[in-house]
Every structure is written in structure tokens, then in C-alpha cells.
N, C-alpha and C positions, 0 to 999 in steps of 0.2 A: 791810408788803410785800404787793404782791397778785401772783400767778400765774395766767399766760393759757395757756388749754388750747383750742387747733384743730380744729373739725371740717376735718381736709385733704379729705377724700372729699370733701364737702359745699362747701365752696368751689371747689374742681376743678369739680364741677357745676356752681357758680352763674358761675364765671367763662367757661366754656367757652359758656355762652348768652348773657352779657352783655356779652361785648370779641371785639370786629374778631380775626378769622384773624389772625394772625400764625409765619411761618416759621420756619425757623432756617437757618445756612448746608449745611444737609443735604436742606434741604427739608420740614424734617417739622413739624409742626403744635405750635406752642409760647405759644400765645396764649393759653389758661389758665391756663398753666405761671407765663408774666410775670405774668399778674394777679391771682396768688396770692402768689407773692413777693412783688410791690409790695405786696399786703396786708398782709404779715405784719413785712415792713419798716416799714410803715406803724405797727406799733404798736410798734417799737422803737424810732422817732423819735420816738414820746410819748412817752416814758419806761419802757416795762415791761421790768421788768430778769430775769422771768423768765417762759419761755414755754417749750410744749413742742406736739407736732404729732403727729399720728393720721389715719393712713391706711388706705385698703385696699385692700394688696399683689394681693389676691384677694377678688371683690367674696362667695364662699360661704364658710363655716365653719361652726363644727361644728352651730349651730342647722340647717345644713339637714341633718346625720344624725337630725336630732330632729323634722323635718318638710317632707317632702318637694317642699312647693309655698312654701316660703323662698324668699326675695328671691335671683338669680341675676345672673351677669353678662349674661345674654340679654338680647339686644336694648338694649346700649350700643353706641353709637357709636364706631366702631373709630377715629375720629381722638380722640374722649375718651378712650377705654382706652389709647391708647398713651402718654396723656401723664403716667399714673400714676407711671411709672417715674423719669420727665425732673422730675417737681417732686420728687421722694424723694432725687433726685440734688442737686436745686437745695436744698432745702431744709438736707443734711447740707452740701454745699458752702457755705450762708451759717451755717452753725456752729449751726442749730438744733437742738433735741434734739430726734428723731425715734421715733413707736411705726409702723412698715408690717405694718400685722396680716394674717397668716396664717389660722392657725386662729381665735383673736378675730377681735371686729369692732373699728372705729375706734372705737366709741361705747363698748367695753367697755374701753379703753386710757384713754377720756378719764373714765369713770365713777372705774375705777381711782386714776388718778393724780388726780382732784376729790377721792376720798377720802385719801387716803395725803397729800396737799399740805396739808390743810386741818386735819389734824393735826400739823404741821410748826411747831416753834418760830419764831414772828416773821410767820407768813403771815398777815394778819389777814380777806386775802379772796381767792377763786379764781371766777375768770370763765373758763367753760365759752362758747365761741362757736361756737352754734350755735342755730339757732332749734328743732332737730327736740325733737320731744314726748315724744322715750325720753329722752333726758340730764331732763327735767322734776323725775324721779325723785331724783335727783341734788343737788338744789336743798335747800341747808339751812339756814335765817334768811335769813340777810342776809350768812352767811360763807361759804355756795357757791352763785354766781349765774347764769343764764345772760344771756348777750347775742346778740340780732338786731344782726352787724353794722349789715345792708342797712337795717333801721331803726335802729340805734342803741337799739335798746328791752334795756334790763335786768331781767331777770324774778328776784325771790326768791320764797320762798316765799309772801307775799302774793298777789303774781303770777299764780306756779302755782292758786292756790284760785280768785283771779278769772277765770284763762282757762279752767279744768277745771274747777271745781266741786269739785277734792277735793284732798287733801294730796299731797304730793309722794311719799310712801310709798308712797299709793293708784294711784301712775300708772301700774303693769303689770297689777294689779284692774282699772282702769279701759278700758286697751289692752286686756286678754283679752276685756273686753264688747264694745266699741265696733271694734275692730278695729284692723289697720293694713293700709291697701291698699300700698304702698310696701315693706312688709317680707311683704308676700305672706302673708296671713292678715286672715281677713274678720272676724272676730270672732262672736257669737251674733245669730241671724236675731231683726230683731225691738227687739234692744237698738242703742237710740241716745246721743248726747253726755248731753242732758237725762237722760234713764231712769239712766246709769250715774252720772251724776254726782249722782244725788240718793241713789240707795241706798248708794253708796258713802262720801258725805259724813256719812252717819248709821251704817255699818258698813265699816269701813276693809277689810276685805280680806277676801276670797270666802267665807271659811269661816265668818265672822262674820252672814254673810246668813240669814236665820229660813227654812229651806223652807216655812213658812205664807208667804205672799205678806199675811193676815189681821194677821201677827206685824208687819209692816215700819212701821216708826216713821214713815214720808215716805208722800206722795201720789203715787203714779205711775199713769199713766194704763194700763192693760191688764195690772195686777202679776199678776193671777192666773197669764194668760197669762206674762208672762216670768219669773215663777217657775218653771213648767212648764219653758220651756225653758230654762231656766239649770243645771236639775238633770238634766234627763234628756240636758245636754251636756254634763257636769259633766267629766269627760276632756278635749272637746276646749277648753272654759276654763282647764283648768290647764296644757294644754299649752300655748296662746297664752298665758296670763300667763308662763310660764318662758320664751320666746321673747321678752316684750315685757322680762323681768326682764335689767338690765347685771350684768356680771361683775365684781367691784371685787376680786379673787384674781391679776386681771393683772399679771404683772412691768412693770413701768414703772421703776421709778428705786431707785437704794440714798440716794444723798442728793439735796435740794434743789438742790445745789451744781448737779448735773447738769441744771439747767432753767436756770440762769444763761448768758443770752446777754453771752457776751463780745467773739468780734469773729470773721469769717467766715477760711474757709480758706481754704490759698495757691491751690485750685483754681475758687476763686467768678471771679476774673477770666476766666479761660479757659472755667468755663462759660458764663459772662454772655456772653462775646465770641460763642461758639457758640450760642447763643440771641439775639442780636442786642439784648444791654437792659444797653446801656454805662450808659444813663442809672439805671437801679437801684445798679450796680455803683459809681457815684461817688456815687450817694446814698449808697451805706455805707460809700463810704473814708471821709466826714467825718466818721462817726459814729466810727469808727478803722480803724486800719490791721488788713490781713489777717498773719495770720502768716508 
């Protein structure tokens, strides 16, 4: 059995720049909305008999009371933030099991439920779809994997080492040097992809690092120097690794059962009809009938 876990935020992104405007009979802007559900139907007509979806309700939480230049809803596109609501609607109306995080993030709903699935009798694998570089972490063998829809690229942990340079473990160590501009945190001045991904690959995580720069097992070019700065930032790298670190403490699910797509609800015809996308809506009566 394998289990498919949603970046929804993230596909709301990708679809909202990638598919033609599309209306609804209200008028409002629903053209991500359909080309996230076609997506996600898309993988229920290959066969995936269980899946589950993560959102976010509210793009802040609680990482921004832990620092105050965290990623914001500012400066979204007010026809994209409105459609947050219209796919949360869509998605619980085609019967999918739904996380709309609040105070979590989506990526902590999916780290979550990657871990707690993956320990689940009969699951032999769980594909995380998302290409973003925090779920990386998450990646374990060849039995929790992520996937680039848009490519089709399957990343395990080999993966991870070939694109980072470091273990899957090491990917909030490696986020707190390197940074993330995206989640609003620059990371240490100075420390680059190469730089973090070679001390990191010889010392898995921060505290393991020799304050002799003399001491470090790897070649890196200017180590004296980002020794220096590595320790006399030492605070604000710990902070940014806790920021880049997923929460897997998330309620997600009592049983497996609850990821089992079975068949959509009696209200999916009527949202489809109001969102104008009959053609989705008969895509999935053949799959079965609504309740």
C-alpha cells in the first residue's frame, strides 16, 4: 500500500500561475481551485487508494512568534488567497481527507502524517508531493519519498544526499546555514550550498561542528572565517534550524482508515456545478457514485 500526502498550499501556488483565469457562477476566481482538484483526481484514477491534503488556512503560525521576519501572508495575491477557502471546500466535498492548518504549517501536517503513515501496518511506501526542500527532512530509504509532480522526479534518501550534499536529517542544520529566502530567514552571512553541505556531510548537525575551523575533517574554502561566524551567530543558527525543523507532534489522523478515498460527497455535484468543472465532476462519478 502506498500513501499520498499534498502539498495543497503549494499546488494552489503552482496552479494559480500555470492555468488560464477561470470563474465561477458568482464570479470569483476558481481556476486553481479546478486545477488542483483535477490534480488530485488525477491520482485517484491511477489507483492511489489513500491520500490525504494539507493546507494553509493562514499563511503565519506559531514559528512567526519565534521570529518575527517569518514568512507572511503579505503580499499574496488577493484572487490567490481567496481561493484557499474554495479548494478546502472542494477538496472535503470530493471526500479527501483534509489537514487546513492554523497554528501549524502545511508542511508540518504533511511531515506528521509522512511519519505516523510510515509506521502503519501494510504501508510499504508514502510519497510526500512536494518538491519544497523542508519536507527533504522527512525522506527515509526508499519508504518515505518525495515527489516533483511538475517533473515527475521521486527523491529518497539517495536523492536527498545527491541534491544537498547531506542526509535527510541534516536538512534543518543545513537550512539554518544556507538559509531560506521563501520562509523569510537568510540564513549565516557568508555560508553557502557547497560550505554547508560539506561540513555538514562530515558533522551531521551543529553542535557536532569543532569550533577549531583547524579541527574540520573537509576542505572548505575561508573555514577560519565561517567558523567565526558560525559561533559568534550561534543563537541566530539555532533559531533558524528550529524554524527550518517540521513538527511530526501534529494531530493528523487516529487510523489509516481515515486516508482511504472512498467516493465524494453528496455536495461535490453542486460544488462542481458552482465552480463550473462538470467535466471533473463526471470524471469521478465513473470512478463511483457520490453518497
Amino acid at each position: 500500500m502506498e500513501v499520498y500526502l499534498i502539498d495543497g498550499t503549494y499546488e494552489l501556488f503552482r496552479h494559480y500561475y500555470a492555468v488560464p483565469s477561470q470563474k465561477d457562477v458568482n464570479n470569483q476566481e476558481v481556476g486553481a481551485v479546478r486545477g488542483v482538484l483535477n490534480s488530485v483526481l488525477s491520482l485517484i484514477e491511477s489507483g492511489v487508494t489513500h491520500i490525504g491534503v494539507a493546507t494553509d488556512r493562514v499563511i503565519e503560525s506559531f514559528r512567526n512568534d519565534l521570529y518575527p521576519h517569518y514568512k507572511t501572508g503579505e503580499g499574496i495575491d488577493p484572487e490567490l488567497g481567496s481561493q484557499f477557502p474554495i479548494l478546502e471546500e472542494g477538496l472535503e466535498a470530493m471526500g479527501v481527507k483534509l489537514w487546513p492548518m492554523v497554528e501549524f504549517e502545511a508542511d508540518d501536517a504533511l511531515a506528521a502524517a509522512a511519519h505516523k503513515s510510515a509506521t502503519e501496518p501494510g504501508v510499504d511506501r508514502v510519497v510526500i508531493c512536494t518538491p519544497d526542500k523542508d519536507l527533504s527532512q522527512c525522506v527515509v530509504g526508499k519508504s518515505i519519498v518525495q515527489l516533483d509532480r511538475r517533473k515527475n522526479i521521486f527523491r529518497d534518501e539517495e536523492g536527498v544526499v545527491e541534491k544537498f550534499g547531506v542526509l535527510p536529517k541534516s536538512i534543518p542544520d543545513y537550512l539554518a546555514l544556507v538559509g531560506d529566502t521563501a520562509d523569510g530567514y537568510s540564513g549565516l552571512p557568508g555560508w553557502g550550498a557547497k560550505a554547508a553541505s560539506s561540513i555538514l556531510s562530515q558533522y551531521r548537525h551543529l553542535e557536532d561542528i569543532p569550533k577549531e575551523s583547524s579541527l574540520w575533517q573537509t576542505s572548505i574554502r575561508n573555514s577560519t572565517k565561517l567558523a567565526q561566524t558560525l559561533f559568534s551567530n550561534w543563537d541566530d543558527a539555532i533559531l533558524f534550524r528550529k524554524l527550518a525543523t517540521l513538527r511530526i507532534d501534529v494531530a493528523v489522523f487516529e487510523s489509516l482508515d481515515e486516508l482511504k478515498w472512498n467516493r465524494a460527497t453528496t455536495h461535490f455535484a453542486s460544488f462542481c456545478e458552482r465552480i463550473k468543472a462538470q467535466t471533473t465532476l463526471r470524471k469521478l462519478e465513473k470512478i463511483s457514485k457520490p453518497n
